[in-house]
C-alpha positions as CSV (number, residue, x, y, z in Angstrom):
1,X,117.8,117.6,162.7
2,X,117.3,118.1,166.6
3,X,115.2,120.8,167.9
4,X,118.1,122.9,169.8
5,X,120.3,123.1,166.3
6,X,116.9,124.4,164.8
7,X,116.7,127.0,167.6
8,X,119.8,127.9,168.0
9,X,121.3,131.3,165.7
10,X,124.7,130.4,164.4
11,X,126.8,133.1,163.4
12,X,129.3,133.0,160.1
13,X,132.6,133.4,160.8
14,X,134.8,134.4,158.2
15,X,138.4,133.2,157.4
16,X,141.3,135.3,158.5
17,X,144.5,135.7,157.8
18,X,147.0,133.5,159.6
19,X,149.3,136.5,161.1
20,X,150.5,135.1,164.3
21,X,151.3,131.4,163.4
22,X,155.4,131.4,163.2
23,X,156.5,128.1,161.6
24,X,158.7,126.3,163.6
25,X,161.7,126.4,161.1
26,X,161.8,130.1,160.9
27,X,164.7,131.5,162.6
28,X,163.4,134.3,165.8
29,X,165.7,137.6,165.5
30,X,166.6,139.4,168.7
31,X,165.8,142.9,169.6
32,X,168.7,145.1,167.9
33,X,167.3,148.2,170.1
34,X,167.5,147.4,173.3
35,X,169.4,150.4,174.8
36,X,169.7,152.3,171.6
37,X,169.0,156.3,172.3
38,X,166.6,157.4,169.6
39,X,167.3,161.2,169.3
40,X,167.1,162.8,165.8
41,X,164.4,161.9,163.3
42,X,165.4,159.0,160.4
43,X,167.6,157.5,163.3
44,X,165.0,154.3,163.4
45,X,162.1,153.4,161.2
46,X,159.1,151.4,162.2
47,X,156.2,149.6,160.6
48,X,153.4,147.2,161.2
49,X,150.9,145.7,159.3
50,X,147.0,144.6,160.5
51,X,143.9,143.6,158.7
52,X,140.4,145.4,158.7
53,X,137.5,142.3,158.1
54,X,135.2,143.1,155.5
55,X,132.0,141.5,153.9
56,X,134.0,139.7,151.0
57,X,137.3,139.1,153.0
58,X,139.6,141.6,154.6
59,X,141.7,144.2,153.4
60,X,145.1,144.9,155.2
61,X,146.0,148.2,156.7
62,X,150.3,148.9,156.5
63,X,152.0,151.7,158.6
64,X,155.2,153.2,158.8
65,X,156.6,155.7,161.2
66,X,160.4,156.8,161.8
């Protein structure tokens, strides 16, 4: 093994979750909001979903707001 590999610190990176790959056959929707005056609360419901990495993986974190 060469010197610089020996020397050098690697760092582990762990997998993650593919979350921003579309695949090319899935159909894109459009932006039913656009314009839409949000003015009493239930009108429009929201949610979105990340992940948290951990030591043995990642967990994922879910919200929803209206």
């Amino acid at each position: 093994m060469p010197t610089t590999l020996l020397t050098q610190r690697f760092r582990h990176n762990p997998p993650r979750p593919r979350t921003t790959r579309p695949h090319r056959e899935h159909r894109v929707y459009p932006y039913l909001l656009k314009g839409v005056a949000i003015e009493r609360p239930n009108q429009v419901w929201s949610a979105d979903r990340t992940y948290i990495p951990v030591q043995n993986g990642f967990l994922y974190l879910v919200a929803v707001m209206d």
